[in-house]
DRENTORKOL-3810 file (N, C-alpha, C; in nm, 4 decimals):
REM DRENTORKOL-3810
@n.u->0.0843; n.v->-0.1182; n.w->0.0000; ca.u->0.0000; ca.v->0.0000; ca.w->0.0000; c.u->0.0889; c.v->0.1247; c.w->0.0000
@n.u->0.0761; n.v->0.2360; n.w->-0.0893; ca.u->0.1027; ca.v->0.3897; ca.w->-0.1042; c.u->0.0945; c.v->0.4023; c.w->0.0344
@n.u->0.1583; n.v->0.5228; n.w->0.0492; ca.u->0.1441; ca.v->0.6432; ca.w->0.1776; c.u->0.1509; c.v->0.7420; c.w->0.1286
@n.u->0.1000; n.v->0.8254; n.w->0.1559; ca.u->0.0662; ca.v->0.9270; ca.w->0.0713; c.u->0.2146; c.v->1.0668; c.w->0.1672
@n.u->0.2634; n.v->1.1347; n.w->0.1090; ca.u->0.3583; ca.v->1.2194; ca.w->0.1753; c.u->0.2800; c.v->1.3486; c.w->0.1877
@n.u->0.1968; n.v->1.3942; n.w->0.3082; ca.u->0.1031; ca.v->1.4929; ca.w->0.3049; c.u->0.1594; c.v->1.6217; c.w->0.3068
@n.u->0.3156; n.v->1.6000; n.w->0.3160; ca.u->0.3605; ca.v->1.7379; ca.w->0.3686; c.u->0.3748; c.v->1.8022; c.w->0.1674
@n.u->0.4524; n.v->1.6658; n.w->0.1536; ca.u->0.4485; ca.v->1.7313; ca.w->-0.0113; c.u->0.3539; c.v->1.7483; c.w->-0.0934
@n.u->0.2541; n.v->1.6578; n.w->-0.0458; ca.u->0.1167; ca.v->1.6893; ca.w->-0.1196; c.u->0.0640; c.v->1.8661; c.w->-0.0682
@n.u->0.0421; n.v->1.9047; n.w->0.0206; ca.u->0.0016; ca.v->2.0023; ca.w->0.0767; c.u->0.1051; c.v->2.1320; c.w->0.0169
@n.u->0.2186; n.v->2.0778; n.w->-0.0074; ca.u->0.3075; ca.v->2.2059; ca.w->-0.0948; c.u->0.3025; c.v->2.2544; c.w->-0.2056
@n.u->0.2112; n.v->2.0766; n.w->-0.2881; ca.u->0.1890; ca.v->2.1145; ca.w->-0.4239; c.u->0.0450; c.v->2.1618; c.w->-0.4522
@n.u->-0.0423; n.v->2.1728; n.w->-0.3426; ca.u->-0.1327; ca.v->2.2052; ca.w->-0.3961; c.u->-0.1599; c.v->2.3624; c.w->-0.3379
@n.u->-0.0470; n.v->2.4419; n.w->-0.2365; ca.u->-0.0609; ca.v->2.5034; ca.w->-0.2295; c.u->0.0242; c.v->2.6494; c.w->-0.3147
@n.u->0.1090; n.v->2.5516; n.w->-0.4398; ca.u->0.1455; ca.v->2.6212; ca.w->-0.5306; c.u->0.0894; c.v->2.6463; c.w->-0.6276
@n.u->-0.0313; n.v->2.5339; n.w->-0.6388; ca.u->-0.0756; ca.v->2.4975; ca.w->-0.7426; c.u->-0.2144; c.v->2.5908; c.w->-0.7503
@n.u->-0.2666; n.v->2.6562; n.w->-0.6228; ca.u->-0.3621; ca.v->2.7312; ca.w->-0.5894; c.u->-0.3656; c.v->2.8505; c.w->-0.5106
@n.u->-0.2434; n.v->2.9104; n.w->-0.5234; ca.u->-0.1453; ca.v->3.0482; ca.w->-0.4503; c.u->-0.2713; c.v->3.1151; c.w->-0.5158
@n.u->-0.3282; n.v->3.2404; n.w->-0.4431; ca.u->-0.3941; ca.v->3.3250; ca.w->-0.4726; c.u->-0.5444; c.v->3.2965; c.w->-0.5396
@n.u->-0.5920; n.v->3.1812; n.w->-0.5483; ca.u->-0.6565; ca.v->3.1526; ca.w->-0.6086; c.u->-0.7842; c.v->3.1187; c.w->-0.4957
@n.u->-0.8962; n.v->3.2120; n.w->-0.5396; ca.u->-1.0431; ca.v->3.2119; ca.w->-0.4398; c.u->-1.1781; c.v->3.1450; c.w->-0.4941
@n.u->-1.1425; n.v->3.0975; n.w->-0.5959; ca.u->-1.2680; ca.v->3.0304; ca.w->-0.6798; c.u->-1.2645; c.v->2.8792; c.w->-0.6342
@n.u->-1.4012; n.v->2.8730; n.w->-0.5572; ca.u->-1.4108; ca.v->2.7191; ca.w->-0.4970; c.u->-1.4260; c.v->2.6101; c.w->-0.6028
@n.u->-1.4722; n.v->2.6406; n.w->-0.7319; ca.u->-1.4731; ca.v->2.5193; ca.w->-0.7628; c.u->-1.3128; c.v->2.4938; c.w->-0.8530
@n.u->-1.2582; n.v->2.6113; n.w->-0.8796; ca.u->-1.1389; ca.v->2.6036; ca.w->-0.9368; c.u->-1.0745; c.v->2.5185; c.w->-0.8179
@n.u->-1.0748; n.v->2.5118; n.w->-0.7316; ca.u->-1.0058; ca.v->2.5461; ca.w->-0.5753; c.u->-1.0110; c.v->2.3361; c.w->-0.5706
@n.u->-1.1673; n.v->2.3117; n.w->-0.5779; ca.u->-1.1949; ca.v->2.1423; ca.w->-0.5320; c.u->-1.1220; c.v->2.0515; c.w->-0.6614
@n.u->-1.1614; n.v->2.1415; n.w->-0.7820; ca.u->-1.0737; ca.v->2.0523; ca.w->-0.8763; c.u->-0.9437; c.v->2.0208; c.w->-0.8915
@n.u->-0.8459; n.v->2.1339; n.w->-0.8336; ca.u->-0.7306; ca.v->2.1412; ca.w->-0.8104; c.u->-0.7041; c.v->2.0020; c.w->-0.7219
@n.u->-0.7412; n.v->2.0390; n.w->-0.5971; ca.u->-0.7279; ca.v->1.9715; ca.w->-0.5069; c.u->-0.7658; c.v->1.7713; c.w->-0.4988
@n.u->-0.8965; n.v->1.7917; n.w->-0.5585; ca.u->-0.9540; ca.v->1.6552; ca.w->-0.6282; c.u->-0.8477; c.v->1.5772; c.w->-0.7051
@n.u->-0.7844; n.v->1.6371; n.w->-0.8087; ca.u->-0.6758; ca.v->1.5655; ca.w->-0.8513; c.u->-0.5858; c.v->1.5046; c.w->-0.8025
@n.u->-0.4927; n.v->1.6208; n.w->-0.7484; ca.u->-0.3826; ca.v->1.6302; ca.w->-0.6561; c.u->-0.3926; c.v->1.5135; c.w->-0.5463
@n.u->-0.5300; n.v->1.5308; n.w->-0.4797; ca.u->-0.5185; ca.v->1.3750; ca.w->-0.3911; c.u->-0.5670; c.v->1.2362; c.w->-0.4692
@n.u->-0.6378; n.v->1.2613; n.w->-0.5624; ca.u->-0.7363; ca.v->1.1281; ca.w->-0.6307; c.u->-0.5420; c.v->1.0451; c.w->-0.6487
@n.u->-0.4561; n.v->1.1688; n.w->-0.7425; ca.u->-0.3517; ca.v->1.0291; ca.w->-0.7900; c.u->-0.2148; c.v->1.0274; c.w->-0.6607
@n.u->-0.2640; n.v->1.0493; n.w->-0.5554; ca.u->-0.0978; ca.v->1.0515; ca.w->-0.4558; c.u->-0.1402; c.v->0.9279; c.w->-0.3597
@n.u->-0.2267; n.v->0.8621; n.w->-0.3570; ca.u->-0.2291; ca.v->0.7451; ca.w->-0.3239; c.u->-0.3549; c.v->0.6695; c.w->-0.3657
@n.u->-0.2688; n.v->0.5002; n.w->-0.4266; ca.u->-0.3742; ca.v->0.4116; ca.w->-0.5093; c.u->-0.5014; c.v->0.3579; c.w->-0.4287
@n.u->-0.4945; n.v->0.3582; n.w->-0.2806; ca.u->-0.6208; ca.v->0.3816; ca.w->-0.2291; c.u->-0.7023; c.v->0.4517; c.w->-0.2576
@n.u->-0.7439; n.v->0.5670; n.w->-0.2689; ca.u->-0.8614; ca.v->0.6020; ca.w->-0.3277; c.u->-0.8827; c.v->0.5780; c.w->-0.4507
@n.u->-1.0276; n.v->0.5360; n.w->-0.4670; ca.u->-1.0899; ca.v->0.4587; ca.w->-0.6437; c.u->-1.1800; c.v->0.5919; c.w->-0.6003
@n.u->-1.2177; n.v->0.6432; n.w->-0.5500; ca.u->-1.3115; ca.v->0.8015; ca.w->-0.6434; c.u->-1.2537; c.v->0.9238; c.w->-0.4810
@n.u->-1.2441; n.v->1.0117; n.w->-0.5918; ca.u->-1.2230; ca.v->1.1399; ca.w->-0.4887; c.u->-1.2467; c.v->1.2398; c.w->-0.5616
@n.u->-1.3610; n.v->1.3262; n.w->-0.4452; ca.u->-1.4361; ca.v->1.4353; ca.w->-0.5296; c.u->-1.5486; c.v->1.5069; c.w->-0.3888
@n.u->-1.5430; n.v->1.6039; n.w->-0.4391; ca.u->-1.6128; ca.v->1.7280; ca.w->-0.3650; c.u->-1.8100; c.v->1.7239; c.w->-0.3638
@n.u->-1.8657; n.v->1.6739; n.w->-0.2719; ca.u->-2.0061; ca.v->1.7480; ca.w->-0.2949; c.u->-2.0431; c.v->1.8712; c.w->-0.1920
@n.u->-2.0920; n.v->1.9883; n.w->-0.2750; ca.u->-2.1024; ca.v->2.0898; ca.w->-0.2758; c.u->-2.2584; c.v->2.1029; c.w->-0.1715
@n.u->-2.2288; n.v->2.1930; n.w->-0.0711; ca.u->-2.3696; ca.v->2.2855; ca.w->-0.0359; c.u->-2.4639; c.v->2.3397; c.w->-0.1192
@n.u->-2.5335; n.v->2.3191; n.w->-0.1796; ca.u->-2.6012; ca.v->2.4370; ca.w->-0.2689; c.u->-2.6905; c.v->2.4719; c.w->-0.2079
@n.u->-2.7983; n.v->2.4361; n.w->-0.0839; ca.u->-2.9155; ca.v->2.4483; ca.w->-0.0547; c.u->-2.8730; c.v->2.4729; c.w->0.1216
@n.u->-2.9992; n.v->2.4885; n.w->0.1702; ca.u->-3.0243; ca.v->2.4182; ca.w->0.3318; c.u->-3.0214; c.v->2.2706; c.w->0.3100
@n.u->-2.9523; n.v->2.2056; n.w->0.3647; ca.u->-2.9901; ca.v->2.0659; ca.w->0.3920; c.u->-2.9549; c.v->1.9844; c.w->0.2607
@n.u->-2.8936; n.v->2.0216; n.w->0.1669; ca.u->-2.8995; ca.v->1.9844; ca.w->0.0085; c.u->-2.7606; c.v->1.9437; c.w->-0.0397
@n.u->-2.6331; n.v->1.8382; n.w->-0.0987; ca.u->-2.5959; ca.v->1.8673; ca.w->-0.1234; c.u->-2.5849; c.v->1.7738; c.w->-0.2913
@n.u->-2.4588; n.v->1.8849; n.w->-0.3611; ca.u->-2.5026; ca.v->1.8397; ca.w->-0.5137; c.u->-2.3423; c.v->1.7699; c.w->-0.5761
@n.u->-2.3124; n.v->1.7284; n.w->-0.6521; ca.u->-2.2253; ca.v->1.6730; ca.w->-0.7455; c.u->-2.0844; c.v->1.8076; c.w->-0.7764
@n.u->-1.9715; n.v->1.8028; n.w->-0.6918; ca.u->-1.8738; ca.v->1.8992; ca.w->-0.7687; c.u->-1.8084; c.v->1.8307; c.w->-0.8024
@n.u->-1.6168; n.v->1.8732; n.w->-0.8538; ca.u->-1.5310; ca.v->1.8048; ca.w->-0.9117; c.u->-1.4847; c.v->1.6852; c.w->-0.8476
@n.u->-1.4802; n.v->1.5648; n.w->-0.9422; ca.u->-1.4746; ca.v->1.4436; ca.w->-0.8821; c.u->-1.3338; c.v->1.3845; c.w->-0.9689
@n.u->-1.3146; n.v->1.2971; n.w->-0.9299; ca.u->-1.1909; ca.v->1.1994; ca.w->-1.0280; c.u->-1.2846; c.v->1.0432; c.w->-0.9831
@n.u->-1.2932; n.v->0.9797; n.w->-1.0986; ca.u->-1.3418; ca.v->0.8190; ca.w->-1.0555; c.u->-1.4370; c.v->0.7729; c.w->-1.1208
@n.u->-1.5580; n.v->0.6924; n.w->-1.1035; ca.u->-1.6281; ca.v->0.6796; ca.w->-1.1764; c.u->-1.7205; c.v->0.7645; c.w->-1.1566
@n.u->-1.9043; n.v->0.7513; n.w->-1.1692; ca.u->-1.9822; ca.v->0.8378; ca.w->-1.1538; c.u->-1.9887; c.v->0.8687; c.w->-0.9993
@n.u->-2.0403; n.v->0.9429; n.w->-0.9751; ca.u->-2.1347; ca.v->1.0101; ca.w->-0.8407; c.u->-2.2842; c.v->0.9944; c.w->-0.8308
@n.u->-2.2780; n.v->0.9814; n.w->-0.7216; ca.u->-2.4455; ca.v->1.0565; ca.w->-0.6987; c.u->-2.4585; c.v->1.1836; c.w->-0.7475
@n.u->-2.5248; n.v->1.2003; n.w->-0.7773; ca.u->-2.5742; ca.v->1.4101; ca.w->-0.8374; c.u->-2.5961; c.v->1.4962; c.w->-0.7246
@n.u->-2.6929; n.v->1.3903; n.w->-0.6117; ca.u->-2.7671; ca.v->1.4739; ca.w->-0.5525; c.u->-2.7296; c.v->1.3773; c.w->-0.4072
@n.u->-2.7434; n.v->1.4608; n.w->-0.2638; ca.u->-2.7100; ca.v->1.3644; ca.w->-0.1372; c.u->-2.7825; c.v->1.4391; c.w->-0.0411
@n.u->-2.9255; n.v->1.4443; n.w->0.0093; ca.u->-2.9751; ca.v->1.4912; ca.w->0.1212; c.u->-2.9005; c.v->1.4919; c.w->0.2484
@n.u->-2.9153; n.v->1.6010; n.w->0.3477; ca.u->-2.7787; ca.v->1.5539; ca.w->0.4579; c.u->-2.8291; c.v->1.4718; c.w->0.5301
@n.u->-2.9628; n.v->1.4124; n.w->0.5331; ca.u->-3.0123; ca.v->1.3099; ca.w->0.6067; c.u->-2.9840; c.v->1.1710; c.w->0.5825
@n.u->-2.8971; n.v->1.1551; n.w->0.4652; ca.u->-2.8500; ca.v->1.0433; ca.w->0.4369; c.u->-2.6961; c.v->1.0012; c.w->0.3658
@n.u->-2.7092; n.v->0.8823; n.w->0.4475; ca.u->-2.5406; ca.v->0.8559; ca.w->0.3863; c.u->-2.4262; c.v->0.9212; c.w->0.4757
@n.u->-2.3173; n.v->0.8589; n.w->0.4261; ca.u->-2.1936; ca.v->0.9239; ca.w->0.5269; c.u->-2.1700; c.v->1.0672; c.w->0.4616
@n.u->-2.1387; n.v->1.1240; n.w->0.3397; ca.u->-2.1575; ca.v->1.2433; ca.w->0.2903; c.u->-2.2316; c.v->1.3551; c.w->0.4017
@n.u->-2.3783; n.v->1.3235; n.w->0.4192; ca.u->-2.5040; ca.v->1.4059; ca.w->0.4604; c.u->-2.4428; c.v->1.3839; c.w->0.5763
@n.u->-2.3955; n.v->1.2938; n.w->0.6869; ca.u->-2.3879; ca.v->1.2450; ca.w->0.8177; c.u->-2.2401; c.v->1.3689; c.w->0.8405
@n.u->-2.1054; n.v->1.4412; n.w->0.7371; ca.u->-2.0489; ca.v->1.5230; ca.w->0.7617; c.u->-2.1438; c.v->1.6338; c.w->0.6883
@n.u->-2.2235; n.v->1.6345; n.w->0.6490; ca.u->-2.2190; ca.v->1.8090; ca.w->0.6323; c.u->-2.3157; c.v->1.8356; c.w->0.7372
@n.u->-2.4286; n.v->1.7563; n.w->0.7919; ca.u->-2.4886; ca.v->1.7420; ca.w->0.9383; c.u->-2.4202; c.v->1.7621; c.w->1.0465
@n.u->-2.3075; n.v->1.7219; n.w->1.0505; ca.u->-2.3062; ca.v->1.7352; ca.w->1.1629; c.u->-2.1481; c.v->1.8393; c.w->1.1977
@n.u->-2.1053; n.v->1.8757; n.w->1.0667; ca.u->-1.9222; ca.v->1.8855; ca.w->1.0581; c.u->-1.8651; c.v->1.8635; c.w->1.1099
@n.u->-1.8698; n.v->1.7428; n.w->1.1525; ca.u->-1.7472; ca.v->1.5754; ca.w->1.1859; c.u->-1.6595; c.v->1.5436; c.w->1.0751
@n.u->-1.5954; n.v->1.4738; n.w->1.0709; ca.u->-1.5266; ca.v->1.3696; ca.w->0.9770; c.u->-1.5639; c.v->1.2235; c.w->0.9576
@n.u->-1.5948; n.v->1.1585; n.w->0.8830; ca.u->-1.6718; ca.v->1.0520; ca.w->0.8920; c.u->-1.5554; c.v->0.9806; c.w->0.8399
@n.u->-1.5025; n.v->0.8862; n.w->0.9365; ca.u->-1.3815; ca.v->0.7764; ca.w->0.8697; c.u->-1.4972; c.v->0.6615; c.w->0.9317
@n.u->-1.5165; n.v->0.5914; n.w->0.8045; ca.u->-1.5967; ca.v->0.4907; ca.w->0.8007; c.u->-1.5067; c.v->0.3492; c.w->0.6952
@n.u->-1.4977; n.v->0.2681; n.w->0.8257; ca.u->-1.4144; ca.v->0.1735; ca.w->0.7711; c.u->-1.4798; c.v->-0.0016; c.w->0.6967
@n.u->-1.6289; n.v->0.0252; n.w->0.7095; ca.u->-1.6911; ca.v->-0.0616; ca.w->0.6543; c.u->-1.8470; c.v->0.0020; c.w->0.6497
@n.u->-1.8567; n.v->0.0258; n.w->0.5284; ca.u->-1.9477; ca.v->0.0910; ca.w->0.4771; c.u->-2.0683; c.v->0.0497; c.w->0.4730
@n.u->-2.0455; n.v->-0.0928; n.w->0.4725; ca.u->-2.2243; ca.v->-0.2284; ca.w->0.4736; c.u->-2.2464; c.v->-0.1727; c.w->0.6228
@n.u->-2.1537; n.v->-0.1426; n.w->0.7309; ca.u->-2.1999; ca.v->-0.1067; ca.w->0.8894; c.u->-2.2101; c.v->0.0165; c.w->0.9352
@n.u->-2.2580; n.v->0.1024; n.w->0.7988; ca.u->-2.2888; ca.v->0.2171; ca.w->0.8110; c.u->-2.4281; c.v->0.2519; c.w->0.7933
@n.u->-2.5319; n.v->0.3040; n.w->0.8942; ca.u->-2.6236; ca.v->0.3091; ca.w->0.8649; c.u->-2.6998; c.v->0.4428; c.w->0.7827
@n.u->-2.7655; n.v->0.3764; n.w->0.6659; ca.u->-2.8064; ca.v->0.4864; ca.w->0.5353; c.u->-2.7153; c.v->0.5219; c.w->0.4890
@n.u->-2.5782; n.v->0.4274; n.w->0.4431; ca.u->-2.4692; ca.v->0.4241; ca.w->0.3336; c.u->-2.6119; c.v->0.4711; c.w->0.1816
@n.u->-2.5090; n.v->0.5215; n.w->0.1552; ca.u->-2.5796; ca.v->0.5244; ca.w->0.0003; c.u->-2.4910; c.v->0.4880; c.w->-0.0949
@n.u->-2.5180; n.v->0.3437; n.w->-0.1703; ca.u->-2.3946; ca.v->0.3414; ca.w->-0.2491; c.u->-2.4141; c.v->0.3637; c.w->-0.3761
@n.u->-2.3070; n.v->0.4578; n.w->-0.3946; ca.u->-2.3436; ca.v->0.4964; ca.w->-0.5286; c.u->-2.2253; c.v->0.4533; c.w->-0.6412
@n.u->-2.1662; n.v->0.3606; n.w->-0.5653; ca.u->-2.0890; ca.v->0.2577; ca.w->-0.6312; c.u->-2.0360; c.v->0.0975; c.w->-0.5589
@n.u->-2.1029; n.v->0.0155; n.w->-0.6202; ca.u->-2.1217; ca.v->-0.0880; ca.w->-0.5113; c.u->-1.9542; c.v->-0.1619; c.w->-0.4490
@n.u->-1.8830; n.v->-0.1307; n.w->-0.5801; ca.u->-1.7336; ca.v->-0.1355; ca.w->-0.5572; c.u->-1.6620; c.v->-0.0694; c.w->-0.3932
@n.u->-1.7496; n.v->-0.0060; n.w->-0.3490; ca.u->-1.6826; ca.v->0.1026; ca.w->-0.2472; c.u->-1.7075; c.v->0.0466; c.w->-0.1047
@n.u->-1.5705; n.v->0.0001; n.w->-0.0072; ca.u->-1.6084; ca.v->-0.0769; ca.w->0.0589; c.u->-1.5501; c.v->-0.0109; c.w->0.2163
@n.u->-1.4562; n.v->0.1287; n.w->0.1680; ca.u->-1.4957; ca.v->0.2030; ca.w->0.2822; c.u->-1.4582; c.v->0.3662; c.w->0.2619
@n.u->-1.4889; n.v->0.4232; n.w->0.3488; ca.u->-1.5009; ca.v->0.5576; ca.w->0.2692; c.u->-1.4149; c.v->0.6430; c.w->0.4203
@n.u->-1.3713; n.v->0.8105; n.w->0.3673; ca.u->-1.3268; ca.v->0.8949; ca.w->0.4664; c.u->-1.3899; c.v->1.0063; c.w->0.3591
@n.u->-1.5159; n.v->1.1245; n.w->0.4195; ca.u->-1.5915; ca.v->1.2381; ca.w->0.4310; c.u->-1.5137; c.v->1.3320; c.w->0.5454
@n.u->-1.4728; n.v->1.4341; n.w->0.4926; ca.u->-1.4634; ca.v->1.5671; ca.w->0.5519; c.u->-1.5182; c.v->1.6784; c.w->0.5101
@n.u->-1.5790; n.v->1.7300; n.w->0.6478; ca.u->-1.6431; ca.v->1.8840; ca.w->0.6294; c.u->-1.5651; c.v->1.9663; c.w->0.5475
@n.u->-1.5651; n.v->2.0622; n.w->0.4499; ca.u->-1.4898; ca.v->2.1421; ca.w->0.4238; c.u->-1.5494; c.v->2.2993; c.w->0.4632
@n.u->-1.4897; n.v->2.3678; n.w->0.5402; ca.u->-1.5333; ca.v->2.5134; ca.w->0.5637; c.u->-1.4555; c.v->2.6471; c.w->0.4935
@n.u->-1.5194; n.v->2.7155; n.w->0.4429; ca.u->-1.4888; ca.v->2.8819; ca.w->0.4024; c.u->-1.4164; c.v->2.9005; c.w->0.5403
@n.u->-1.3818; n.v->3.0500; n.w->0.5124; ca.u->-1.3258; ca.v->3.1645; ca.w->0.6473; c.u->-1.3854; c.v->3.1831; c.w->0.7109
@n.u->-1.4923; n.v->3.1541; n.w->0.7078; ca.u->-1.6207; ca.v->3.2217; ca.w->0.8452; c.u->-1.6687; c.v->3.0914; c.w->0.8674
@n.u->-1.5871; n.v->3.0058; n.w->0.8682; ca.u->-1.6519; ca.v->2.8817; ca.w->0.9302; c.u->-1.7580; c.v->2.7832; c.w->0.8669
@n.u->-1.7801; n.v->2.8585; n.w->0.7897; ca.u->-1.9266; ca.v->2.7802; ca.w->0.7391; c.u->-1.8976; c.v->2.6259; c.w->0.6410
@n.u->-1.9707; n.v->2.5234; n.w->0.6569; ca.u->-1.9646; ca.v->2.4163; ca.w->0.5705; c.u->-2.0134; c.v->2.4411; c.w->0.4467
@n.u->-1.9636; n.v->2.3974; n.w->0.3504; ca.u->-1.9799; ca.v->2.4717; ca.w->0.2117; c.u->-1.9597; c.v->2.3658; c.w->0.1163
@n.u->-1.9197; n.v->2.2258; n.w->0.1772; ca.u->-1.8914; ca.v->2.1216; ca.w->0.1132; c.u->-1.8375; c.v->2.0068; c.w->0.2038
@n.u->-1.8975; n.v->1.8871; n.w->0.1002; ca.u->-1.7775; ca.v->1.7593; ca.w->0.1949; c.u->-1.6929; c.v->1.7226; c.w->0.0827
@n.u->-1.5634; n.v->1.6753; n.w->0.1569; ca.u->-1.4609; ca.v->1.6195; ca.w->0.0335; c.u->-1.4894; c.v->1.4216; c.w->0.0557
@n.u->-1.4925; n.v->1.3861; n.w->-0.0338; ca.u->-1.5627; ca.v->1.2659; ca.w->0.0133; c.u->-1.4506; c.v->1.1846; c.w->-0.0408
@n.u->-1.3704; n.v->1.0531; n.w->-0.0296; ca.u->-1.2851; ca.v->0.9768; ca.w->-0.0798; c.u->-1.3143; c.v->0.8202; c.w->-0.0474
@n.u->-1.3228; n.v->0.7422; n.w->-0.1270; ca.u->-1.3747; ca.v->0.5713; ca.w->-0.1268; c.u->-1.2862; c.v->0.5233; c.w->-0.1533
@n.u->-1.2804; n.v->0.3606; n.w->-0.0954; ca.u->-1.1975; ca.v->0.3172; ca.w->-0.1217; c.u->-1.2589; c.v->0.1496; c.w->-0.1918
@n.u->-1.1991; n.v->0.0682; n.w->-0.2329; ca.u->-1.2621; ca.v->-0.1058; ca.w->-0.2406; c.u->-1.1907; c.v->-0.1354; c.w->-0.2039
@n.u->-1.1362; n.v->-0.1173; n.w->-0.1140; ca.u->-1.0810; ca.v->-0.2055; ca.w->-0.0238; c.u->-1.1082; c.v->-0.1467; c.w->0.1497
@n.u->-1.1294; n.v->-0.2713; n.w->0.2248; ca.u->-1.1873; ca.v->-0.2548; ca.w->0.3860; c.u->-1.0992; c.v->-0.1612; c.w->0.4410
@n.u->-1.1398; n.v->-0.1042; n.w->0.5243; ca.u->-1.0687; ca.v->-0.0312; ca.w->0.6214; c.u->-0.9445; c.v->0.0529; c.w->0.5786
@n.u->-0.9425; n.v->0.1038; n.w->0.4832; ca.u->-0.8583; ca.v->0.1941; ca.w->0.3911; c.u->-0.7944; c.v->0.3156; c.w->0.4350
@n.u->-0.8578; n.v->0.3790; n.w->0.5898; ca.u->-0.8436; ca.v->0.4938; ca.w->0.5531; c.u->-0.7780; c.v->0.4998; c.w->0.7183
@n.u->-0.6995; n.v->0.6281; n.w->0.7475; ca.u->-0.6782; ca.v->0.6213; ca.w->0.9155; c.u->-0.7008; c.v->0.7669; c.w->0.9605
@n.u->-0.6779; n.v->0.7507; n.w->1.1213; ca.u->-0.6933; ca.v->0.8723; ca.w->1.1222; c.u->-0.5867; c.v->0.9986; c.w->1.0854
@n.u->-0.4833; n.v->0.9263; n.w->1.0699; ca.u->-0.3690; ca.v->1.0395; ca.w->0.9812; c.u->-0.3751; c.v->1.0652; c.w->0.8875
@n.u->-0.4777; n.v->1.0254; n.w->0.8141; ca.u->-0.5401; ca.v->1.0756; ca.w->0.6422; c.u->-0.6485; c.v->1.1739; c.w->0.6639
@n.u->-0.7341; n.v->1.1455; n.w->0.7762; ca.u->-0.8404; ca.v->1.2361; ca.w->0.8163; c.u->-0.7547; c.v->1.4023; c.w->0.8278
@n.u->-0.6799; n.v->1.3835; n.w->0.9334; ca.u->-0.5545; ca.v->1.4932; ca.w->1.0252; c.u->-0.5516; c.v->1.5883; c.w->0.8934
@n.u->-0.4353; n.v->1.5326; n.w->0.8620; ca.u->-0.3825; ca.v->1.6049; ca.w->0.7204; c.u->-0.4705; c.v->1.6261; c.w->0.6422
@n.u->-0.5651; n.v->1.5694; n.w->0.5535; ca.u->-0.6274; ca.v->1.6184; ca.w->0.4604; c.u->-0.7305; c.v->1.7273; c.w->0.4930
@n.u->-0.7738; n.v->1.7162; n.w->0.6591; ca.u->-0.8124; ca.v->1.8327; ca.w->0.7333; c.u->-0.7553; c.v->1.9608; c.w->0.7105
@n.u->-0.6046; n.v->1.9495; n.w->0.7353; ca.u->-0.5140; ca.v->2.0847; ca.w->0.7256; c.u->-0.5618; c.v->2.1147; c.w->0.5674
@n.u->-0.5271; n.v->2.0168; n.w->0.4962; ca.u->-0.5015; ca.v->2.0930; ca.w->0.3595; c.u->-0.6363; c.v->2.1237; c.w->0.3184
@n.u->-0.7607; n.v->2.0536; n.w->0.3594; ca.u->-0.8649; ca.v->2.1538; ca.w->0.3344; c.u->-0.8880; c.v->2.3058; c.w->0.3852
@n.u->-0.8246; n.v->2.3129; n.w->0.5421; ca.u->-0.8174; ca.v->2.4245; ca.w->0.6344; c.u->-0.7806; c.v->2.5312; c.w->0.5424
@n.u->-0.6613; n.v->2.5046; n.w->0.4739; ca.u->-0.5661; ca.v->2.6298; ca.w->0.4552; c.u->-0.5933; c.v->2.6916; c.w->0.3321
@n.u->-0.6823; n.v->2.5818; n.w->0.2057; ca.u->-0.6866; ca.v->2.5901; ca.w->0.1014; c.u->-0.8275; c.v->2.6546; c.w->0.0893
@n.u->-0.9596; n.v->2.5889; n.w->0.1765; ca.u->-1.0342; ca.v->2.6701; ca.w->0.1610; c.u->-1.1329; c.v->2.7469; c.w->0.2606
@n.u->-0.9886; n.v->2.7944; n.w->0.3869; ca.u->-1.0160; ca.v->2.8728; ca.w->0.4600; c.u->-0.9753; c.v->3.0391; c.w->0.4109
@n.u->-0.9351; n.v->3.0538; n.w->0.2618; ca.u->-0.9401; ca.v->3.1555; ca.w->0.2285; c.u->-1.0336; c.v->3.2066; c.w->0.1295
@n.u->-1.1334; n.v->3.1443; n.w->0.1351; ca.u->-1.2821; ca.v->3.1922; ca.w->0.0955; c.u->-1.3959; c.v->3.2661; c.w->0.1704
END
């Protein structure tokens, strides 16, 4: 298994997005940058706030998405509900998984917040394989959401 080097990942994406305030420019950047720095994740991609309670389909790497994810359901809805981190290491023992790819056998959801705090998105990453994810992937990919789109 990859390890992903977060310090260098976090350098390149903060060269790669110096000055740059446009969120969705901002998730696609970023979407990439982690989808290929480690072969654990099979989809990594952003769903977006658009509503109260609503969220919708942003830049992804992988196969399809859901379009659409009420926050009342699924691990997605379960971080933008509650802005936790959802490291979910078996997804069948997640209750109101929504799978929107049956391949996906465990997943790590983080809140992502603007400057004023607000949730504005989850960054969502799957894996097919069990228990994929730790909490030092949560940590870090925390920071690099922090820094990247705490200047919005």
């Amino acid at each position: 298994m990859a390890h992903v080097d977060y310090d260098e990942l976090a350098a390149t994406i903060r060269s790669l997005t110096e000055g740059e305030t446009d969120p969705v420019a901002l998730m696609a950047t970023v979407t990439c940058e982690v989808h290929h720095a480690d072969d654990r994740f099979d989809w990594t991609g952003f769903y977006r706030v658009v509503e109260p309670g609503l969220l919708k389909i942003g830049p992804y790497q992988g196969g399809h998405g859901c379009l659409v994810i009420p926050f009342d359901r699924g691990v997605c809805g379960a971080a933008a509900r509650t802005g936790e981190a959802q490291l979910v290491p078996d997804v069948d023992a997640f209750p109101g998984h929504i799978a929107c790819a049956s391949s996906t056998r465990s997943e790590l959801v983080l809140p992502v917040r603007n400057g004023a705090g607000e949730v504005i998105a989850v960054f969502d990453l799957d894996s097919d394989r069990p228990d994929a994810f730790t909490e030092g992937d949560a940590t870090a990919l925390e920071a690099i959401l922090a820094e990247t789109f705490g200047r919005i």
